[in-house]
C-alpha positions in Angstrom: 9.9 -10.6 1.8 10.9 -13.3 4.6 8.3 -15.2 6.9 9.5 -12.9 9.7 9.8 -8.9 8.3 6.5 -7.2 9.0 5.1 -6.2 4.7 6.1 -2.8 3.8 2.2 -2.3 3.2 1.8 -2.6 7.0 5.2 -0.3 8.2 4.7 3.2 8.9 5.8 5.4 5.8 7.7 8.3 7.3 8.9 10.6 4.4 11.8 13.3 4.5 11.4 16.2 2.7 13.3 19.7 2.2 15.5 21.6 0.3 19.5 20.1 -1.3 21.6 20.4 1.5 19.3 20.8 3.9 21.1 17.6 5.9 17.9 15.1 5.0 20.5 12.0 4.4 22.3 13.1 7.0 19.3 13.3 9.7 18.7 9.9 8.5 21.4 8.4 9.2 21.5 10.3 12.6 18.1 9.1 13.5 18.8 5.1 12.8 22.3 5.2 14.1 23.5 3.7 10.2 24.8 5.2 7.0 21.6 4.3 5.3 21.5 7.5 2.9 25.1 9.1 1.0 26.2 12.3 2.8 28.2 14.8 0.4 28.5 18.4 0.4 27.3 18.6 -3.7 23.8 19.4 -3.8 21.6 17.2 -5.9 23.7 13.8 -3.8 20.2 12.1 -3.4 18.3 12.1 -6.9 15.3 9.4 -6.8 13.8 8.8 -3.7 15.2 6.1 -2.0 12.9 3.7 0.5 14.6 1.7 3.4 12.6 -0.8 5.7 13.8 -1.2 9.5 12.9 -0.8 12.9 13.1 2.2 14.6 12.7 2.7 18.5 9.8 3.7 19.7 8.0 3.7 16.5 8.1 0.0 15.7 8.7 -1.3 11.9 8.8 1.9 9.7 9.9 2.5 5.9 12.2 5.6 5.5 12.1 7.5 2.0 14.6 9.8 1.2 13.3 12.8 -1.1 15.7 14.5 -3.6 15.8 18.1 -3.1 12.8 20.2 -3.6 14.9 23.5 -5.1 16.1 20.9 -8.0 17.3 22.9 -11.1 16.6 21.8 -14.8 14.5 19.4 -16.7 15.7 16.7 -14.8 15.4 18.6 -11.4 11.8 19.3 -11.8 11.5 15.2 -12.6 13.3 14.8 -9.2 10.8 17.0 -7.3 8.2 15.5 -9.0 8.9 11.8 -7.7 10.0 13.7 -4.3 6.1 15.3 -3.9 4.8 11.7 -5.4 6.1 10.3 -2.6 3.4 12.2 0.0 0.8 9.5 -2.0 2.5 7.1 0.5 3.6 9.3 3.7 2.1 8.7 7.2 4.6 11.1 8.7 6.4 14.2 7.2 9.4 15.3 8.3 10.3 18.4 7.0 14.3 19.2 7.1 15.0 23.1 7.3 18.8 24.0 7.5 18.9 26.7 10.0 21.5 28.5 8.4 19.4 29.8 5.9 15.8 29.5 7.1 12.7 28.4 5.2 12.4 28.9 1.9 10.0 29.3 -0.5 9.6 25.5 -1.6 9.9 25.0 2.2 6.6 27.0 2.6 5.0 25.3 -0.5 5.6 21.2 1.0 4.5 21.9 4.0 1.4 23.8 3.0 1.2 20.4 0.4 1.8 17.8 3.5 -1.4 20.4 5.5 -3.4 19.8 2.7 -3.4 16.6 2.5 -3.5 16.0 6.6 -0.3 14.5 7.1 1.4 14.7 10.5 4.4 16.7 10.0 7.3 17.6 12.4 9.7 20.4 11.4 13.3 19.4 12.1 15.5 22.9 11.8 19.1 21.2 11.0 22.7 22.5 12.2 21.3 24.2 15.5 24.7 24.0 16.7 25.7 26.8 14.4 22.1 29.3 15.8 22.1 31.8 18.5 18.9 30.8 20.1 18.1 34.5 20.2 17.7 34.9 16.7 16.0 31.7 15.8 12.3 32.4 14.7 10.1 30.6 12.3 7.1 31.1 9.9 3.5 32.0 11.6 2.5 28.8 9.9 4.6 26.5 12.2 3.1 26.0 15.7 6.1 25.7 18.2 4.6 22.0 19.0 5.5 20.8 15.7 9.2 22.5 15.2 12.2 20.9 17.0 15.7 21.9 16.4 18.6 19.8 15.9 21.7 18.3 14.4 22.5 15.3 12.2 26.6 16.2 12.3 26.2 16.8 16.5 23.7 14.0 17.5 21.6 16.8 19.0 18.2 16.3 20.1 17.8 12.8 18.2 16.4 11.0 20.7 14.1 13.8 21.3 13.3 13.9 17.8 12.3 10.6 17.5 10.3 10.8 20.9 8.3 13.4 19.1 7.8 11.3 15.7 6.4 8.8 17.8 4.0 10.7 19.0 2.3 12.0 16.0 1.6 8.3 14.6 -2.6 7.3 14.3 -3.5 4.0 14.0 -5.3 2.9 10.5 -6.1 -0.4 9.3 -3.6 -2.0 11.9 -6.6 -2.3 13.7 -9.0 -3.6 11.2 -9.3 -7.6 10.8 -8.4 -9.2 7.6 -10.4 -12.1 8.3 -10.4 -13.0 12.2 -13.8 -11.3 12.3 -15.5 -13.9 10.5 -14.0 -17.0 12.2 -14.2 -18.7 15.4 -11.2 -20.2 17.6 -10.8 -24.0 16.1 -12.7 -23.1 13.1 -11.7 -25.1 9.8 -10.3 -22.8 7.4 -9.6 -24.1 3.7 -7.6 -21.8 2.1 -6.8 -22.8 -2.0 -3.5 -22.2 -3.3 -2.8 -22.5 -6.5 1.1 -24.2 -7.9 1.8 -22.9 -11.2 3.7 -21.2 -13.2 2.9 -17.5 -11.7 3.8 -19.1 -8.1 6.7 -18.2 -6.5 9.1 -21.0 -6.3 9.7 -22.0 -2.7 7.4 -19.6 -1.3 3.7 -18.0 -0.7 2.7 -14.6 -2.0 2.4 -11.9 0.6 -2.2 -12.0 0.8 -1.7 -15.9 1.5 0.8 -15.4 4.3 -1.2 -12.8 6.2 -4.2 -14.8 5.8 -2.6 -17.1 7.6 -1.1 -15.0 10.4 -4.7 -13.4 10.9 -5.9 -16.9 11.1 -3.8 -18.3 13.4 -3.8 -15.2 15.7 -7.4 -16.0 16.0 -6.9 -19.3 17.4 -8.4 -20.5 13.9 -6.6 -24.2 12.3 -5.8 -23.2 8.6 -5.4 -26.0 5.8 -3.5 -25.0 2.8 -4.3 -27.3 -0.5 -3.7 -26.4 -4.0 -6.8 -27.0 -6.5 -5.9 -30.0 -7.5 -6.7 -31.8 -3.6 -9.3 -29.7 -3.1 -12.3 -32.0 -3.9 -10.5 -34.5 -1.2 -9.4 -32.1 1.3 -13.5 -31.2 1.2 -14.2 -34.7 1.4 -12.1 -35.5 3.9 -13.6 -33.1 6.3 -17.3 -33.6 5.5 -16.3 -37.0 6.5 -14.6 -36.3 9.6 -18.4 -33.6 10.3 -16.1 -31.0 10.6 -17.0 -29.1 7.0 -14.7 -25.7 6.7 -16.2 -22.6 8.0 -14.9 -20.4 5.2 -13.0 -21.5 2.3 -10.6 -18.9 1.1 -9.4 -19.1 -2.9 -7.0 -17.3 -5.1 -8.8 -15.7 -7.6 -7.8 -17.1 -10.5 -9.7 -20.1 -9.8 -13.0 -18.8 -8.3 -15.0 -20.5 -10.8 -13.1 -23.6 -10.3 -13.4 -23.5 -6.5 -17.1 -22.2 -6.2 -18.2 -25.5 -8.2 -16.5 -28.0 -5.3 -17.6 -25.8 -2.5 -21.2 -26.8 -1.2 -23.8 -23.3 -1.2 -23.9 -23.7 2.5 -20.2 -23.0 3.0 -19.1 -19.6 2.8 -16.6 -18.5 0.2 -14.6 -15.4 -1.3 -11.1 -14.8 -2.1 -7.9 -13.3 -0.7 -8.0 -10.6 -3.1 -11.8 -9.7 -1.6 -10.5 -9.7 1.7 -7.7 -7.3 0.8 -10.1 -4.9 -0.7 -12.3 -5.1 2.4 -8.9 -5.0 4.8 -7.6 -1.4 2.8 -11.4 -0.2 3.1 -12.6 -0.6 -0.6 -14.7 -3.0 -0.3 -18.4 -1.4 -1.1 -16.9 1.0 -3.8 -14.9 -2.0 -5.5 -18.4 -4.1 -5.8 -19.7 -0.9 -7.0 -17.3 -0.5 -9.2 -17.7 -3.8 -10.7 -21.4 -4.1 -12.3 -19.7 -0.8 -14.6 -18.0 -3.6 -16.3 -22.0 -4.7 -17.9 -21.6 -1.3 -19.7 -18.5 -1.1 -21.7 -18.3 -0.1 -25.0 -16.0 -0.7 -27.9 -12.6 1.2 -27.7 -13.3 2.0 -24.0 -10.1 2.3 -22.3 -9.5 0.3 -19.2 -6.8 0.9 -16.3 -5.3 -2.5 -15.0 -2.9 -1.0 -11.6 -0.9 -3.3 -10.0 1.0 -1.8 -6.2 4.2 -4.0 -7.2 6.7 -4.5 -9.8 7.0 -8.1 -10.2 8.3 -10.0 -13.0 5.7 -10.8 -15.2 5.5 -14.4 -16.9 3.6 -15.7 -19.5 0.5 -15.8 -18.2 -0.1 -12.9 -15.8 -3.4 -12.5 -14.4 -2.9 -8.6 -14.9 -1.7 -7.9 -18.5 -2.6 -10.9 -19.4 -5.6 -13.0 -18.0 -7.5 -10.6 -17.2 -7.7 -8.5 -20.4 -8.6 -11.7 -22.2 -11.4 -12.6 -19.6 -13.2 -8.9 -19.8 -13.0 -8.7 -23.8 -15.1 -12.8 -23.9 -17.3 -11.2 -21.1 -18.4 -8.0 -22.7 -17.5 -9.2 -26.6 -16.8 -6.0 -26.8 -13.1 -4.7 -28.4 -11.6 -2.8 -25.3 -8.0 -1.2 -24.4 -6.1 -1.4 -21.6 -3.6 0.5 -20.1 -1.2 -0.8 -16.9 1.0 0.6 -14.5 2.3 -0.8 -11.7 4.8 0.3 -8.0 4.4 4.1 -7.4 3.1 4.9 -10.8 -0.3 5.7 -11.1 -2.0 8.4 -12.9 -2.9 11.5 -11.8 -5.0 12.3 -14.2 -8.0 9.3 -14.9 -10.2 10.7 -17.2 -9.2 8.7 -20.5 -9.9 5.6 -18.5 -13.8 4.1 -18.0 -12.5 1.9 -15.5 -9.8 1.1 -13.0 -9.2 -2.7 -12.3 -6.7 -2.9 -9.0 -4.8 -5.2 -7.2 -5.7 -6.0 -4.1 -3.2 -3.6 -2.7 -1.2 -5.8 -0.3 2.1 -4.0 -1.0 0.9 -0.4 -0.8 0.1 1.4 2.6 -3.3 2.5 4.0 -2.6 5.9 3.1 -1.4 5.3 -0.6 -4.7 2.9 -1.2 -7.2 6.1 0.2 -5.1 8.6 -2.4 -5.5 6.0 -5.6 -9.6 5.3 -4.2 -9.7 9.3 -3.5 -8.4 10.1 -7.1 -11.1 7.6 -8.5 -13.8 9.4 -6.3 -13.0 12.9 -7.2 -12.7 12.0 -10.9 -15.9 10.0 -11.0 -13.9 6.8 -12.4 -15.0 3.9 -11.2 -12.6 1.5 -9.2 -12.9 -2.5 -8.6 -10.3 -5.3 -7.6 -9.2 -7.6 -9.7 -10.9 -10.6 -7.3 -14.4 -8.9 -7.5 -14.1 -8.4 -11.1 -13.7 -12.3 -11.8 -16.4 -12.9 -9.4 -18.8 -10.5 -11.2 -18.0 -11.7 -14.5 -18.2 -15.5 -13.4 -22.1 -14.6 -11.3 -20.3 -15.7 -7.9 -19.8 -12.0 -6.5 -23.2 -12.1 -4.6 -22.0 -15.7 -3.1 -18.4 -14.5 -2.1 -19.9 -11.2 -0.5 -22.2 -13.0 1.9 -19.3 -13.8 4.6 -19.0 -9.7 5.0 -22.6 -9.3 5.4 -23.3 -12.7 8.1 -19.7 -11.0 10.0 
């Protein structure tokens, strides 16, 4: 991701859904004015679901996903469908493609009572209107009129209305909760420690440590990056100058590291804390935590990561952490990981669920993984509040939340 293109976590997830042939692809590329998605007259053209970031007038920076079709035949079909429905996990809008022709269907019925169920917005775009009589257009009682527009991808009709209406059924979520101008003043001091090694990125900082940075400076806040190594002199520095940091922000790798430099009267916590407090996880993920005091040999543990980088030698996730929860509890555990869009449905073979901090994934995908955990009774942490209970430093990098 560049300095300048808004995270997919933060764009607005607007999935298409319907039946092969329907004209989803089609509507897509009528609605962004580009041959983003393969047209073709086979049924079946669109068989994974395919995600596109852009910006799209008036709703701002949005991620399109294009569904396969939901009457799918075969083994491989009902794989298809079964990615297509994964894909409400992550929806903010639904947009439901009906081809007029034919009418809703049966599966047409069953997504949309899905997408009610789980209180997405949806619109209901009848495709190929130019080919209806208006007289003899009617829908199911389950529609409301407000929520069904007709219109066509081939035609160009009623686009602009169409994306008129999609901008009106958008709610704001954690756009509007502060990552961590809350707890800083303009001017303030922030020390945030970065880490160079061999997990880093070359040329670049991770997604947490740019919007950190963004939310600091939109503040009015003066941020000073310093890898580990300077940060006994970049503390030194300032306690010289009398201007000590107001908050100290690490990755969490090194917690124990940097909680040992940082004086007790200087607040501290970790980007991967303020992510769990920015997706609203914050309470159930130091909850979730103390659980780790009560494993027991052969207890399986769930390590989820929201994106598919390349691992290294070394990863915090399949690697570091693993080791650091087997010295912790001496006990012999198992883990399991997934990572992207995968994550199970079913949790009950895990005791635990250890999760990224969720930068990549959207608001809405976050609340389905913490809602899964909640209805299952599994517990759910982060992977930054599980080093800083296992290190005795989780009381000390929760105290910013509670002083904010």
């Amino acid at each position: 991701m560049s300095l300048n293109a808004v995270p997919s976590g933060e764009r607005i997830h607007i999935g298409i859904f319907g039946r092969r042939n329907a004209g989803k692809s089609s509507l897509i590329n009528a609605i962004t004015g580009q041959k983003l998605s393969i047209v073709s007259d086979v049924k079946g053209t669109t068989t994974d679901p395919v995600q596109k970031s852009m910006e799209l007038l008036p709703l701002g920076p949005v991620v399109l996903i294009d569904t396969p079709g939901l009457d799918d035949l075969g083994k491989l079909g009902k794989l298809r469908i079964q990615k297509a429905t994964q894909m409400l996990q992550k929806t903010d809008l639904a947009l439901l493609v009906v081809d007029g022709t034919v009418g809703a269907s049966q599966e047409d019925l069953k997504i949309f009572r899905l997408i009610k169920e789980k209180e997405i917005p949806c619109i209901i775009a009848v495709n190929k209107c130019e080919l209806l009589p208006s007289s003899s257009v009617s829908f199911p009682k389950e529609w409301s009129k407000e929520q069904v527009i007709f219109v066509s991808a081939l035609k160009k009709i009623h686009i602009q209305e169409l994306k008129e209406l999609m901008g009106t059924q958008i709610k704001s979520g954690s756009k509007n909760r502060p990552l961590v101008a809350d707890l800083i003043e303009p001017e303030d001091y922030i020390l945030l420690v970065i880490p160079i090694d061999k997990a880093a990125p070359k040329g670049r900082l991770i997604l947490p440590q740019q919007q950190t940075i963004r939310d600091i400076l939109d503040k009015g806040g003066i941020p000073i990056l310093v890898r580990d190594k300077e940060l006994q002199t970049a503390l030194n520095r300032l306690e010289t100058a009398g201007t000590p940091p107001a908050l100290v922000i690490t990755d969490s790798q090194i917690f124990p590291q940097v909680a040992a430099m940082v004086p007790e009267n200087v607040p501290l916590t970790s980007f991967s804390i303020l992510f769990a407090r920015y997706k609203g996880n914050l309470e159930t993920a130091a909850a979730g935590a103390s659980v780790i005091d009560t494993l027991e040999h052969d207890d399986l543990i769930l390590i989820s990561e929201g994106c598919t980088h390349h691992r290294q030698c070394g990863d915090i996730g399949t690697q570091k952490l693993p080791k650091m929860l087997q010295a912790y509890t001496g006990k012999n555990l198992k883990f399991a990981f997934t990572s992207g869009t995968e994550f199970p449905s079913d949790l009950s073979p895990y005791r635990l669920i250890i999760h990224c901090g969720g930068c990549m994934l959207n608001e809405r995908e976050m609340k389905y993984r913490q809602g899964c955990a909640k209805t299952q009774n599994i517990p759910i942490t982060n992977y930054g509040i599980a080093i800083a209970h296992m290190k005795g430093i989780l009381a000390r990098s929760l105290a910013p939340f509670k002083q904010s």
